[in-house]
Short mmCIF file of the C-alpha atoms (twelve columns), coordinates in Angstrom:
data_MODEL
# 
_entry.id   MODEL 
# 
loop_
_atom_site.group_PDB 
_atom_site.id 
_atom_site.type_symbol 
_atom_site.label_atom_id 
_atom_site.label_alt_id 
_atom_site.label_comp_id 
_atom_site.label_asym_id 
_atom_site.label_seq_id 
_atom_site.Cartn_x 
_atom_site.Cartn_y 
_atom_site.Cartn_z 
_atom_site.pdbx_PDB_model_num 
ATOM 1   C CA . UNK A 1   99.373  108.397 114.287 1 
ATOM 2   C CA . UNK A 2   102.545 109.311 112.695 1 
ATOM 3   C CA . UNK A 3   104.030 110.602 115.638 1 
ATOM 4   C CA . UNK A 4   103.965 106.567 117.084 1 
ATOM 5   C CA . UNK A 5   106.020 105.146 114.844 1 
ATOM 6   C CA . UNK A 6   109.264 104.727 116.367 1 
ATOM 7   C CA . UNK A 7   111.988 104.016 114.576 1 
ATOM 8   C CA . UNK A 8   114.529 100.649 115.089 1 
ATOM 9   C CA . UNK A 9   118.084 101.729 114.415 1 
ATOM 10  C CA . UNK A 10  119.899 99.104  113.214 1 
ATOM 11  C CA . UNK A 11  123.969 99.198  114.170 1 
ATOM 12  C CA . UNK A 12  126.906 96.485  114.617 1 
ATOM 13  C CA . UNK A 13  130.384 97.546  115.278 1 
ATOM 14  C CA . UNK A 14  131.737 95.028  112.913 1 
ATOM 15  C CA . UNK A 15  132.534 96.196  109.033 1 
ATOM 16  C CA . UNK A 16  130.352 94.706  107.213 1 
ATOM 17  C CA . UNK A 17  128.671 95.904  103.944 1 
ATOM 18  C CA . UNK A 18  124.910 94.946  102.978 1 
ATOM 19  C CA . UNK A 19  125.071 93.911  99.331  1 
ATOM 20  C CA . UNK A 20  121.596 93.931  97.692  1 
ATOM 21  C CA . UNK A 21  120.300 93.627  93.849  1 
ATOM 22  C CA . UNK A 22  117.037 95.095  92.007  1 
ATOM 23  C CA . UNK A 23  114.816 92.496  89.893  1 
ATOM 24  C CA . UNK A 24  112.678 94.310  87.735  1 
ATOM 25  C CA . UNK A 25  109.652 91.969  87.591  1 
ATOM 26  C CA . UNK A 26  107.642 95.460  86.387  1 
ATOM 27  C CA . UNK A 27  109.540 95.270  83.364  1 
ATOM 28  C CA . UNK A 28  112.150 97.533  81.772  1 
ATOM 29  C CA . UNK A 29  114.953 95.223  82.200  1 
ATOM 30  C CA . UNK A 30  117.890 95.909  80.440  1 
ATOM 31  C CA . UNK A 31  121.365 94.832  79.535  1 
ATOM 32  C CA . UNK A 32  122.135 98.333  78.259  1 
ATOM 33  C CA . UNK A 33  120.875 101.321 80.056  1 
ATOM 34  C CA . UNK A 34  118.167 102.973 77.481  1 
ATOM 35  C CA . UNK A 35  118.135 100.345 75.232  1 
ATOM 36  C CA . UNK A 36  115.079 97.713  75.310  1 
ATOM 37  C CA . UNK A 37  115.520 94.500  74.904  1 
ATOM 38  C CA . UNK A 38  112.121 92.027  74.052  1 
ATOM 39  C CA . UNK A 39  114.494 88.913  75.340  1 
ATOM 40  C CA . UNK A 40  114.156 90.622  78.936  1 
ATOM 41  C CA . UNK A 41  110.767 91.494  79.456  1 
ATOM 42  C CA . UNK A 42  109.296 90.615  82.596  1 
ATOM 43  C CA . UNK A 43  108.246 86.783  82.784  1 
ATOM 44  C CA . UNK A 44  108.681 84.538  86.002  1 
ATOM 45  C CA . UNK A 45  111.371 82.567  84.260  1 
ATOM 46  C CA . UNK A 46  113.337 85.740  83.391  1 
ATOM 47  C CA . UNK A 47  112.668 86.926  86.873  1 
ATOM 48  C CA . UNK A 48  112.872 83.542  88.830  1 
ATOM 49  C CA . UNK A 49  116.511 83.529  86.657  1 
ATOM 50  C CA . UNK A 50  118.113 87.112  88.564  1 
ATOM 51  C CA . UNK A 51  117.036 86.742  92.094  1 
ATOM 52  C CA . UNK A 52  118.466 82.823  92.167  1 
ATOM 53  C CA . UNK A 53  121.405 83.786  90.434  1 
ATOM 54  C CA . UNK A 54  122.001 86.958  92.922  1 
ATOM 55  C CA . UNK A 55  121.347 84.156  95.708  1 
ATOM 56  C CA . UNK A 56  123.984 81.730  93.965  1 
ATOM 57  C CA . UNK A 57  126.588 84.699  93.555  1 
ATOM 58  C CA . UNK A 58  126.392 85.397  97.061  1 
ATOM 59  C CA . UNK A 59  123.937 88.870  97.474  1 
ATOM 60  C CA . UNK A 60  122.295 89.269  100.742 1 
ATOM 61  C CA . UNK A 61  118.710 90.616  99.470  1 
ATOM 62  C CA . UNK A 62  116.903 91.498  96.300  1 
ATOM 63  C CA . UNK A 63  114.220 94.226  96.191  1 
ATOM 64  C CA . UNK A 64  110.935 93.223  93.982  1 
ATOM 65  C CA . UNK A 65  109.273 96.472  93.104  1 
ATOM 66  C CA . UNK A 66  105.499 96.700  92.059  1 
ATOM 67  C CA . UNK A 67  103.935 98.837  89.601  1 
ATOM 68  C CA . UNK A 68  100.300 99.379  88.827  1 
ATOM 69  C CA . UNK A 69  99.395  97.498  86.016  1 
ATOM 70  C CA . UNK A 70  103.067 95.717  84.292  1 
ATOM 71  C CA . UNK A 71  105.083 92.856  84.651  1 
ATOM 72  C CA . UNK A 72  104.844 90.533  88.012  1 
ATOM 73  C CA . UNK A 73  102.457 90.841  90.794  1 
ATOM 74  C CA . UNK A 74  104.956 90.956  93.531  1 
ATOM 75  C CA . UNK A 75  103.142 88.976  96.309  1 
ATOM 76  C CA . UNK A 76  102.676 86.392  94.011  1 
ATOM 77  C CA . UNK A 77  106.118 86.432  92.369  1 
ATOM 78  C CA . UNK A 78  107.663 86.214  95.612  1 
ATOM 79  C CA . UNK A 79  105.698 82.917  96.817  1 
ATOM 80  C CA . UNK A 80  106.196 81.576  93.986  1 
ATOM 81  C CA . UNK A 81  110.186 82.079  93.718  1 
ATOM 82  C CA . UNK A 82  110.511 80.993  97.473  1 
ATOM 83  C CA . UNK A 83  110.853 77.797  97.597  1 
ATOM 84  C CA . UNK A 84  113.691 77.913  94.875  1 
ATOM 85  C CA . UNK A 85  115.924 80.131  96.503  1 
ATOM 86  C CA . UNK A 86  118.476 79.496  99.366  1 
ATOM 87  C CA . UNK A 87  119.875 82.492  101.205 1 
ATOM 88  C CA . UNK A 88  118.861 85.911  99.528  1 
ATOM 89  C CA . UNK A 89  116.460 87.813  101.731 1 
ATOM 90  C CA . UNK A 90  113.759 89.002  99.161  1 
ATOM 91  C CA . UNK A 91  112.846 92.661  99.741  1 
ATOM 92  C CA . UNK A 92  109.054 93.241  98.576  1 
ATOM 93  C CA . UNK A 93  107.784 96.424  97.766  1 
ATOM 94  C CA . UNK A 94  104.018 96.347  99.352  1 
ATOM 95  C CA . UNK A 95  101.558 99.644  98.336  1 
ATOM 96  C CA . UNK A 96  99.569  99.756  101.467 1 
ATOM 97  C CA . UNK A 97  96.488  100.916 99.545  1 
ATOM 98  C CA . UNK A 98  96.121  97.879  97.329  1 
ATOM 99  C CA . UNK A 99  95.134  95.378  100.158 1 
ATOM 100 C CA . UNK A 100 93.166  94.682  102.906 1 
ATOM 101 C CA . UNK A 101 95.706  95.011  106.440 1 
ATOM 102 C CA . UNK A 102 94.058  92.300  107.719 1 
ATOM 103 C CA . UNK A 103 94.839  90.340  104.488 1 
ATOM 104 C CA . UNK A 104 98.070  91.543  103.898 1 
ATOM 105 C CA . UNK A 105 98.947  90.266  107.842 1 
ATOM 106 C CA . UNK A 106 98.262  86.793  106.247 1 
ATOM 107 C CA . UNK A 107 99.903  86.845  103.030 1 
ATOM 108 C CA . UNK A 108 103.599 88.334  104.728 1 
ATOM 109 C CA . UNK A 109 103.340 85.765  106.994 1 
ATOM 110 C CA . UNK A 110 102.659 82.984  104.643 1 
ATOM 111 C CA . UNK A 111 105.195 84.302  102.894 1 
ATOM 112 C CA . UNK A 112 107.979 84.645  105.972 1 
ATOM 113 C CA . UNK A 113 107.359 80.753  106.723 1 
ATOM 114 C CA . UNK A 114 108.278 80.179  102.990 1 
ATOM 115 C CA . UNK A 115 111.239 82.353  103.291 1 
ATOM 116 C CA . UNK A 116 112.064 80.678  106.771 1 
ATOM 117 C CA . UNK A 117 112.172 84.442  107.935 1 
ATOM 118 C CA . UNK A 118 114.258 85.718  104.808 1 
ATOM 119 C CA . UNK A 119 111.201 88.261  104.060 1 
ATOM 120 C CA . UNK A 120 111.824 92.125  104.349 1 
ATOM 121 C CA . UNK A 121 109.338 94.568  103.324 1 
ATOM 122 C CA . UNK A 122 109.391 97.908  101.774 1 
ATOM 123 C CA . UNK A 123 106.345 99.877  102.611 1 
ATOM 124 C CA . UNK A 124 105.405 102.630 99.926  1 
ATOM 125 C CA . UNK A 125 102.832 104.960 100.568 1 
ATOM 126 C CA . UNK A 126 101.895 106.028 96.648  1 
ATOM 127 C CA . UNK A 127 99.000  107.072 95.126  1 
ATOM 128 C CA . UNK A 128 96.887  104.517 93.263  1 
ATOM 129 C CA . UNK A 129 96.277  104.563 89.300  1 
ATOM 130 C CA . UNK A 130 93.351  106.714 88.691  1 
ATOM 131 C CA . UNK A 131 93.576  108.480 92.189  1 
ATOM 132 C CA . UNK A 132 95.192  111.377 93.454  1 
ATOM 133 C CA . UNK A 133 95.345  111.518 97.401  1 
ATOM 134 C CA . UNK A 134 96.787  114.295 99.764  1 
ATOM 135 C CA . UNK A 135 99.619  113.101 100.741 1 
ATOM 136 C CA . UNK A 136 98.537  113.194 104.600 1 
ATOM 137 C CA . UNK A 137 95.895  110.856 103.744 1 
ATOM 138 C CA . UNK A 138 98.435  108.286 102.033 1 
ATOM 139 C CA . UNK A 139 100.542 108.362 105.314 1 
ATOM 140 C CA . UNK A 140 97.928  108.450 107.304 1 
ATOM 141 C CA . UNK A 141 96.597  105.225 105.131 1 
ATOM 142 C CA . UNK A 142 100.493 103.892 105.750 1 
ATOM 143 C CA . UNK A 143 100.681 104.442 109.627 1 
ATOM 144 C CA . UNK A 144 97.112  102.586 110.227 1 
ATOM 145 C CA . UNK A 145 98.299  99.517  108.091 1 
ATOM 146 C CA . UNK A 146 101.585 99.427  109.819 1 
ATOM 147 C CA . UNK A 147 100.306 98.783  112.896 1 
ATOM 148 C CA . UNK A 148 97.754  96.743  111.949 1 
ATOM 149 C CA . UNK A 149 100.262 94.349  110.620 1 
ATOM 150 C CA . UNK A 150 102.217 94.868  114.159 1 
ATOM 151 C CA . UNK A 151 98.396  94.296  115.933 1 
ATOM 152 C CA . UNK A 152 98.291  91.077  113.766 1 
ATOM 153 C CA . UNK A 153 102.399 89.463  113.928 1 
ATOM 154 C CA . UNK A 154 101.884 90.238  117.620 1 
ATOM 155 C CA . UNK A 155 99.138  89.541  119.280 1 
ATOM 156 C CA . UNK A 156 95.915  86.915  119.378 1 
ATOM 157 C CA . UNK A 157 93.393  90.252  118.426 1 
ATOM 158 C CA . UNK A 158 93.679  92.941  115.923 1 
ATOM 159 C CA . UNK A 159 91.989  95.449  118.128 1 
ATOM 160 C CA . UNK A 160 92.648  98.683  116.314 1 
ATOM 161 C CA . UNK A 161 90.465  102.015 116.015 1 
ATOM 162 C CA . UNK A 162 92.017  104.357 113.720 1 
ATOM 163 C CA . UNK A 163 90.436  107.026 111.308 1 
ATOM 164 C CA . UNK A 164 90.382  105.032 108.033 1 
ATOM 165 C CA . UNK A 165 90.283  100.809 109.401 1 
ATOM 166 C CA . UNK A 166 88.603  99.929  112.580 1 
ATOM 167 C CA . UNK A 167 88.773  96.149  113.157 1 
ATOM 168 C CA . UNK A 168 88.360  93.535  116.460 1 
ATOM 169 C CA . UNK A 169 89.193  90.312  115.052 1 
ATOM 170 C CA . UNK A 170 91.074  87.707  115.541 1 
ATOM 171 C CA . UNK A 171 94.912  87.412  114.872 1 
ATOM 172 C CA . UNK A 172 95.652  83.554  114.769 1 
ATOM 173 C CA . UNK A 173 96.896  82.110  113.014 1 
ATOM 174 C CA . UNK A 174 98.707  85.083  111.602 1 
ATOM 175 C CA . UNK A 175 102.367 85.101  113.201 1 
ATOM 176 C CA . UNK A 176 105.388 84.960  111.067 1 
ATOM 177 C CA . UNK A 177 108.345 83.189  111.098 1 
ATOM 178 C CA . UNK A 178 110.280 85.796  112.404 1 
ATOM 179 C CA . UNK A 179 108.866 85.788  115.819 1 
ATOM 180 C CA . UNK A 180 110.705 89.188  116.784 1 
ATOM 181 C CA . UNK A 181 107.530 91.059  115.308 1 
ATOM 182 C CA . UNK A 182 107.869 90.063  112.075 1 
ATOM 183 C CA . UNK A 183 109.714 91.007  108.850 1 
ATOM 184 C CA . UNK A 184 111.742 94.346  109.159 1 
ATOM 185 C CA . UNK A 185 110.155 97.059  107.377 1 
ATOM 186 C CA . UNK A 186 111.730 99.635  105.317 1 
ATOM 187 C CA . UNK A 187 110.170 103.028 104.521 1 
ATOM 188 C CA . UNK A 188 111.097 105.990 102.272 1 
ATOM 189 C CA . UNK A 189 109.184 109.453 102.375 1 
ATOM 190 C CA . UNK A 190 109.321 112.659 103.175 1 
ATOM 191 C CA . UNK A 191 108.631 115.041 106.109 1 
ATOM 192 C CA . UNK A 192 105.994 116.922 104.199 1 
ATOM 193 C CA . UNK A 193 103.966 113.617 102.459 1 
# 
């Protein structure tokens, strides 16, 4: 399965630079590096605060990280600061293993129409709390949901018979604003897991 994922370079001949910012609606926010601060703990209004002022000062995306059990829920954090921001392309951090594909299909592309296509996601492949997986099962787990979500922004059927999700269902109305397969995916890992 990992051996179909092909990957989409990206290049332009013109010199541009890709400016992006880091909300940390997990919590931990700082003014000072190492030194906590109660006035900046996570809350939406805190939050809701950095990514519109990085959209008002010009940034072209913002990444909203998850973590297991602090701050904002990104999915929800990131509908909910949508329709209050203008430009900034928000970058969410999605764990595969904490939602249904089928679901997740529908919630990114809810979430794309809000954005009018200003959606990016960054896929992470992590454990869960109170687990410990191989890692060939998380990627594995990663590589099934990916193209699930392609199966879904795609076409009218998820037909898709992999080792860990088998599903034939339907795909409408799940299509994204971006109609060029949906939001562009980023990925971090590791050759060996």
């Amino acid at each position: 399965m990992l051996n179909q994922i092909t990957t989409v370079p990206i290049n332009t001949t013109q010199r541009i630079a890709e400016i992006s910012w880091f909300n940390d609606i997990i919590g931990g926010d700082t003014e000072y590096l190492g030194v906590l601060d109660g006035q900046r703990r996570s809350s939406f209004e805190h939050c809701k605060d950095i990514t519109l002022t990085a959209d008002r000062l010009g940034y072209n995306k913002i990444l909203l990280p998850t973590a297991y059990t602090v701050g904002q829920e990104v999915l929800t954090f990131a509908s909910g600061v949508a329709p209050f921001t203008q430009n900034i392309n928000l970058i969410t951090a999605i764990r595969t293993g904490e939602y249904h594909p089928p679901m997740l299909a529908r919630s990114l592309a809810a979430l794309d129409h809000m954005l009018q296509g200003r959606l990016t996601i960054n896929i992470i492949n992590s454990d869960l709390p109170g687990t410990r997986e191989n890692p060939e099962l998380r990627y594995l787990r990663c590589a099934e949901n990916i193209e699930i979500l392609k199966q879904a922004w795609t076409q009218d059927e998820i037909d898709f018979k992999g080792e860990l999700y088998q599903f034939k269902m339907a795909a409408d109305p799940v299509k994204p604003y971006q109609q060029n397969g949906g939001p562009l995916l980023y990925f971090g890992g590791t050759s060996e897991g």
